[in-house]
C-alpha positions in Angstrom: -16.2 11.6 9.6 -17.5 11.8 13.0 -19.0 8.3 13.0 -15.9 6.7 11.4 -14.0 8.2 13.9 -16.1 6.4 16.8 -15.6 3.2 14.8 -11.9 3.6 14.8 -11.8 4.3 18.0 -14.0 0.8 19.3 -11.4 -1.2 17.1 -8.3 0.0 18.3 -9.2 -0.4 21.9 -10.0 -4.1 20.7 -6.3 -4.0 19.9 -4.3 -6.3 17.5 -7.5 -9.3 17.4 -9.7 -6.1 17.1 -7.8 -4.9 14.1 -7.3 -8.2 12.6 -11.0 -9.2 12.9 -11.9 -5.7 10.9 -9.4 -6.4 8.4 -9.9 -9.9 7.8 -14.2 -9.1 7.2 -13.9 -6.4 5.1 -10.9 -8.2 2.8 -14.0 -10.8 2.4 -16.6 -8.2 1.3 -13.7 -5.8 -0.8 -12.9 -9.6 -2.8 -16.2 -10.3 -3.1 -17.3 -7.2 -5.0 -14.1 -7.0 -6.9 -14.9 -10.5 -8.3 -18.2 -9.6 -9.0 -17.0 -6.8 -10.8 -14.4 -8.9 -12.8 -17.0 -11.5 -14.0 -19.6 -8.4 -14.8 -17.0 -6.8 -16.6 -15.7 -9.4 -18.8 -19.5 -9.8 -19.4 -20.1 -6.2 -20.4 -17.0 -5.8 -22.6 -17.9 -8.9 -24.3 -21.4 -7.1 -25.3 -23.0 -9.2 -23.1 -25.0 -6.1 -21.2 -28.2 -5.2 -20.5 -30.4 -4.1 -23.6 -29.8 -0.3 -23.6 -26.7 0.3 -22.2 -23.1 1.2 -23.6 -22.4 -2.5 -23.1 -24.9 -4.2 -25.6 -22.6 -4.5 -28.3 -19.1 -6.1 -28.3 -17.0 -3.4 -27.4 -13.3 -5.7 -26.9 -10.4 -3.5 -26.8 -12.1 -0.3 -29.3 -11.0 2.1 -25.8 -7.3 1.0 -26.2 -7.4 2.2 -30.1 -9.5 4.9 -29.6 -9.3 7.8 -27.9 -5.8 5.1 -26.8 -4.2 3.3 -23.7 -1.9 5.9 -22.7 -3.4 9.3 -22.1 -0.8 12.1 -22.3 2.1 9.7 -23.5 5.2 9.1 -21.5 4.0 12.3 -19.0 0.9 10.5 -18.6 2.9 7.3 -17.9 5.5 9.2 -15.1 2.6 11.8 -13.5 0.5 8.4 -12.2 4.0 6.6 -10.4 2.9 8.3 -7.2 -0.9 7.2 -7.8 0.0 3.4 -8.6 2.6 3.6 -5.4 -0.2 4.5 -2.9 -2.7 2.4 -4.1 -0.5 -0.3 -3.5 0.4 1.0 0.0 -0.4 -1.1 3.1 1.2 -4.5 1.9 4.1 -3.4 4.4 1.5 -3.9 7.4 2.4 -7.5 7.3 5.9 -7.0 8.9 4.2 -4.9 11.3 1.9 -7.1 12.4 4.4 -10.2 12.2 5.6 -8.7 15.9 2.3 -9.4 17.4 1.8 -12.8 15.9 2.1 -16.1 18.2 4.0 -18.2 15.3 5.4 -16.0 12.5 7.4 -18.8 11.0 3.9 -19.9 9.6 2.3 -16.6 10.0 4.9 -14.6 8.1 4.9 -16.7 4.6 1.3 -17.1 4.2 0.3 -13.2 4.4 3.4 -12.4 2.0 2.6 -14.9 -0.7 -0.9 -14.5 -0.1 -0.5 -10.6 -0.5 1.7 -11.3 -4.1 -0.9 -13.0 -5.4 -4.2 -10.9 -4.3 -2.1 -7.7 -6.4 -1.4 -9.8 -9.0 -4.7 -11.5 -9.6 -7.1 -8.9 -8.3 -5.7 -5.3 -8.9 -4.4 -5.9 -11.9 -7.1 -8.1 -13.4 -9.7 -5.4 -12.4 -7.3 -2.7 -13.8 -7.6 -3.8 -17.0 -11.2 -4.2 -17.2 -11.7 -0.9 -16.5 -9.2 0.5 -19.2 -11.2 -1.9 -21.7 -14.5 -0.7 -20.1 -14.2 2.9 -19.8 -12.3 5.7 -21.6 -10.0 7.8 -20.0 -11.8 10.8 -21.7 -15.0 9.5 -20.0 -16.4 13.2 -18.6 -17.5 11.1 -15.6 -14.4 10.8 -14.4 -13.9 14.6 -14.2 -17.5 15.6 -13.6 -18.6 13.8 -10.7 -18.2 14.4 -6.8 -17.2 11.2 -4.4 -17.8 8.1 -5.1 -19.3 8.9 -9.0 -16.1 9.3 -10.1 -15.4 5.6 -9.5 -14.8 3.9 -12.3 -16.6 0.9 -10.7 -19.5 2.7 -10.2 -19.4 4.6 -13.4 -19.3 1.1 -15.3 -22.1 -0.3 -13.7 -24.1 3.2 -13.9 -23.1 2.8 -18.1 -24.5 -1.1 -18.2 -27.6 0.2 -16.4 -27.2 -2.6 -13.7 -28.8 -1.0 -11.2 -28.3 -1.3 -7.1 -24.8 -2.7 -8.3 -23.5 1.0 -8.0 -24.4 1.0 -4.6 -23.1 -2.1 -3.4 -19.6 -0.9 -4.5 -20.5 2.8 -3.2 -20.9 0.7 0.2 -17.5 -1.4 0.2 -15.7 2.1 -0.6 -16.4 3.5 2.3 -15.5 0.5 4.1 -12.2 0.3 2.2 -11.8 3.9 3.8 -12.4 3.0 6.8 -10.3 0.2 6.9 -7.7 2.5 5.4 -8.1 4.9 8.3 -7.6 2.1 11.1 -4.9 0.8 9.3 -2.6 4.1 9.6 -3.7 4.6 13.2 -2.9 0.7 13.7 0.4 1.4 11.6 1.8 4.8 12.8 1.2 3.5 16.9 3.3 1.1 16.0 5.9 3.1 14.2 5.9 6.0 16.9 6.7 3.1 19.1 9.2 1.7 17.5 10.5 5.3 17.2 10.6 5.7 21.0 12.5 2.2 21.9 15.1 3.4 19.9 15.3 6.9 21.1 14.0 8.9 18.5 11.0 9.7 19.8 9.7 10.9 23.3 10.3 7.9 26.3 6.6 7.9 27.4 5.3 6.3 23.8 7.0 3.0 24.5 4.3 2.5 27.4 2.7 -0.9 26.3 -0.6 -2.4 27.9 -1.0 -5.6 29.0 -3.3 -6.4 26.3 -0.1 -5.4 24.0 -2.1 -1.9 23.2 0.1 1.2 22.7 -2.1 3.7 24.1 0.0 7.0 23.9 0.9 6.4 20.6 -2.6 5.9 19.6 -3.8 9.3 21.3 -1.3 10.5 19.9 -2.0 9.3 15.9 -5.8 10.3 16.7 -4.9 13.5 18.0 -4.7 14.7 14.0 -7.7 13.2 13.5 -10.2 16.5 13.7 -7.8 18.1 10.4 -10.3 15.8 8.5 -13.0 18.5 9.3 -11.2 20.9 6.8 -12.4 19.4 4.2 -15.8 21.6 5.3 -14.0 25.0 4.6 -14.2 26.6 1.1 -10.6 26.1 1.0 -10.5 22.3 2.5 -9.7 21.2 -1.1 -6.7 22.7 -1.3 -5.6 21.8 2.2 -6.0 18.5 1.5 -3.7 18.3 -1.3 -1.4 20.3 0.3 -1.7 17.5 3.3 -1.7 14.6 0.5 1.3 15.9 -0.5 3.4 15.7 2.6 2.9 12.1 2.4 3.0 11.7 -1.5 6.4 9.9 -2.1 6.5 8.8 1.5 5.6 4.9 0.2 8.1 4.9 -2.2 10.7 6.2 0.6 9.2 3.4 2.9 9.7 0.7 0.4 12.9 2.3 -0.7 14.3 2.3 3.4 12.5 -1.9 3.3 14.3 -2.5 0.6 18.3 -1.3 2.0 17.1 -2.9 5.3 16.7 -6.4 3.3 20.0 -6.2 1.5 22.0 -4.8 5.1 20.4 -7.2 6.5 21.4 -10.5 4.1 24.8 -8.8 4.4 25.3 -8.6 8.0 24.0 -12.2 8.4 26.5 -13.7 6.2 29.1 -11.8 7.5 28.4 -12.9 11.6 28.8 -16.3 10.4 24.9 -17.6 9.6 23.9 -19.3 7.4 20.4 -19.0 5.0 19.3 -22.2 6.1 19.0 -20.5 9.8 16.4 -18.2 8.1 12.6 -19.9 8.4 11.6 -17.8 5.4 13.6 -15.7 2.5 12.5 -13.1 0.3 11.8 -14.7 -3.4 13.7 -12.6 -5.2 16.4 -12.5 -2.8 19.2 -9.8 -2.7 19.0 -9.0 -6.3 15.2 -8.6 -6.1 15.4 -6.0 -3.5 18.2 -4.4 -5.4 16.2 -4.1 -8.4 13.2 -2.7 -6.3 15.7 -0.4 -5.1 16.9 0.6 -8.7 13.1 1.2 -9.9 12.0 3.1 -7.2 15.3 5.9 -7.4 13.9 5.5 -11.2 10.3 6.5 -10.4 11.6 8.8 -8.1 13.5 11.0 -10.9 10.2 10.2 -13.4 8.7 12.0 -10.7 10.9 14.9 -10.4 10.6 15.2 -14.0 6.9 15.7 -13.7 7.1 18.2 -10.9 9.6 20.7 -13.6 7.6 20.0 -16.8 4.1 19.3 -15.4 1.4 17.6 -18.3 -0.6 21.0 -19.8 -4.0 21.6 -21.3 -3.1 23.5 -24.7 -5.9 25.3 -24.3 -4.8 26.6 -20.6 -1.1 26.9 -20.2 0.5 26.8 -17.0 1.9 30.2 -15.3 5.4 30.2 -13.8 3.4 30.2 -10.6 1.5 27.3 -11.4 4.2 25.4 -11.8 6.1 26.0 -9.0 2.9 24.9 -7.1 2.6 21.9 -9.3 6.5 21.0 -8.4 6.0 21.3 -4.7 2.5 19.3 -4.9 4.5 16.7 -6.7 7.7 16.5 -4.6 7.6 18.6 -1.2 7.8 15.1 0.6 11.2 14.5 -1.3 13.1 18.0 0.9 11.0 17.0 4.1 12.4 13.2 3.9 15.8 14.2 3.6 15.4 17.6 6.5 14.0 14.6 9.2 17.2 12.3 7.8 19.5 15.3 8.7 17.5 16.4 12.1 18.1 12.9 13.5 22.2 12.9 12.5 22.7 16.1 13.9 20.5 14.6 17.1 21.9 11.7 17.8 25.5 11.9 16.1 25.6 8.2 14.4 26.2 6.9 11.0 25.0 3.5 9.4 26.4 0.5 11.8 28.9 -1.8 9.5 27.9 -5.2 8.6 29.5 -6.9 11.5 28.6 -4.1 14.2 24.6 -4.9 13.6 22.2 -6.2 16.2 20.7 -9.1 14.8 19.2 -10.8 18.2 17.2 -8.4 19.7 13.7 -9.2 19.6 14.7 -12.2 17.5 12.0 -15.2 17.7 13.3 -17.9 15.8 16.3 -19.0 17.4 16.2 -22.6 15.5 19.9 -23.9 14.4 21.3 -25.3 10.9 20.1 -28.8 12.3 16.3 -27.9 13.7 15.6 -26.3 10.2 16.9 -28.9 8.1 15.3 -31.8 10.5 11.7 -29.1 9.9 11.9 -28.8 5.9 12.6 -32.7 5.7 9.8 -33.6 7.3 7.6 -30.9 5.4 9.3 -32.9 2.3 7.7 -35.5 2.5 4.6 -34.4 1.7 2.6 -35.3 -1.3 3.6 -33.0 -4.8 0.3 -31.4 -4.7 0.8 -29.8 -1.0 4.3 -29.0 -1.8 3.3 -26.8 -4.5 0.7 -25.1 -2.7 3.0 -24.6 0.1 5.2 -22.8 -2.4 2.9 -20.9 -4.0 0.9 -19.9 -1.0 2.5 -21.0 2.5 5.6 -21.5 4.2 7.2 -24.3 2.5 
């Protein structure tokens, strides 16, 4: 903990190229052993493993019949909403860091539909190898301490590939690391952003010259030694009291990223702009974020429904105080969300702006007309097929 915390603390003194350097390094190694563990995989399930191992044979889709792809039925489904969510937590960074980027209007595009297609290709690609691979019943999975209770590592450890395991045993604690650098990097910015628009103390707007926001960073790293409580006899349960603060808070983030989109498409129509002003839109558009709305308030009251009738082990049932531990574990971020909502009406007094009262120049950086866009994409046109659909799929068009 200790040592990470040193290595933290070099990278965000490096600032933004600091953070972006880290970032960009250990994407290449995390890509690198997920695509070895693809290609492995597919090996593995095709019975293509070594002589010995649980992956000699052709094993195909046998853990999807048997013990079946859905432990604990539409429970099991709802109970791992919040699980999926924060694994997929972080892709939000890009907007953050779109601030401190030179040229957005190239930036921006790339690192969104760059982002869409590294979930779509890697996560869930590597997702389903490991349901093929490894059955949810596997007592690994509930046996082991740290890192054994990857599945990556318990696959490898299965195949009897050895020095594999520890490879990947290496890039996760890397992908921790970058994890932990990427909330300090994300919450300075956010306590920031908090304090320019007055809901946050006036001293954590100070900004470097090297465009570092030191307060807010001592401030972030000031929680850093409640890591250390994971030494007590009791640290466990800490920490998931800890986890839970934050449980829902991506699917409130996305949910608040989401409303932003669709105020904001609203408010730019009604001052008078047009799209074509915009140097890149959202896919989906408003109806995409409006569906992303709809499914989180949907996962939301999945989720609820979990916390009242939490999954039981026939063999164990739940007391009535289990279960109100197991509701609050599940949803205590819900009641906090909405207290800090109501703290900062009562605070400052002001209700959501109407579409033509907001702000929609402030720290604006494109300020290219109808004209200077058009004149940009007609030139871009005129590029061969081949580049145009690359620019679609993967750049800014």
């Amino acid at each position: 903990m200790t040592i990470f915390a040193v290595i933290i603390w070099i990278i965000v003194i490096l600032g933004t190229l600091g953070y972006a350097e880290e970032e960009f390094w250990s994407s290449c190694l995390k890509l690198v052993v997920v695509l070895l563990f693809i290609f492995i995989g597919i090996v593995c399930i095709c019975g293509g493993g070594p002589a010995g191992g649980d992956y000699d044979t052709y094993l195909g889709g046998a853990n999807w019949q048997n013990p079946g792809a859905f432990a604990n039925g539409f429970k099991g489904v709802c109970a791992v909403f919040v699980t999926a969510a924060f694994s997929f937590a972080g892709t939000e960074l890009v907007g953050l860091a779109a601030s401190e980027t030179p040229n957005p209007r190239l930036a921006l595009p790339s690192a969104v539909k760059q982002t869409f297609w590294r979930i779509t290709l890697i996560y869930i690609t590597s997702l389903t190898i490991i349901g093929l691979a490894i059955p949810y019943n596997d007592p690994r999975l509930f046996d082991g301490v740290g890192a054994e209770v990857s599945p990556f590592v318990i696959l490898m450890e299965k195949a009897k590939i050895g020095g594999i395991n520890h490879l990947i045993n290496i890039t996760i604690c890397i992908s921790v690391l970058s994890i932990g650098l990427s909330c300090v990097y994300a919450g300075s910015r956010t306590l920031t952003a908090l304090a320019e628009t007055g809901y946050a103390p006036r001293c954590f707007t100070y900004v470097d010259k090297a465009g570092r926001p030191l307060y807010s960073v001592l401030a972030i790293m000031a929680f850093f030694p409640l890591c250390y409580i994971q030494l007590a006899d009791v640290g466990a349960d800490v920490f998931n009291w800890l986890v839970a603060l934050s449980g829902l808070s991506t699917l409130f983030t996305w949910a608040a990223i989401l409303m932003t989109h669709i105020r904001f498409r609203k408010a730019w129509r009604v001052q008078g702009h047009s799209l074509e002003e915009l140097p890149f839109k959202a896919f989906g558009g408003v109806i995409g974020s409006w569906i992303g709305f709809v499914l989180i308030c949907i996962v939301l009251v999945a989720q609820f429904y979990i916390g009242i009738f939490p999954i039981e082990d026939p063999e164990a049932p739940l007391t009535p105080g289990d279960r109100v531990e197991s509701f609050f574990l599940s949803y205590i971020a819900a009641p906090i969300v909405i207290l800090f909502w109501v703290g900062g009406f009562l605070w400052k007094r002001t209700l959501p702006r109407k579409a033509h009262e907001i702000d929609l120049d402030t720290g604006r950086k494109s300020w290219l007309t109808v004209e200077e866009m058009r004149e940009y994409r007609a030139m871009r046109s005129q590029a061969p097929m081949y580049v145009k659909i690359y620019r679609t799929l993967f750049t800014a068009k």
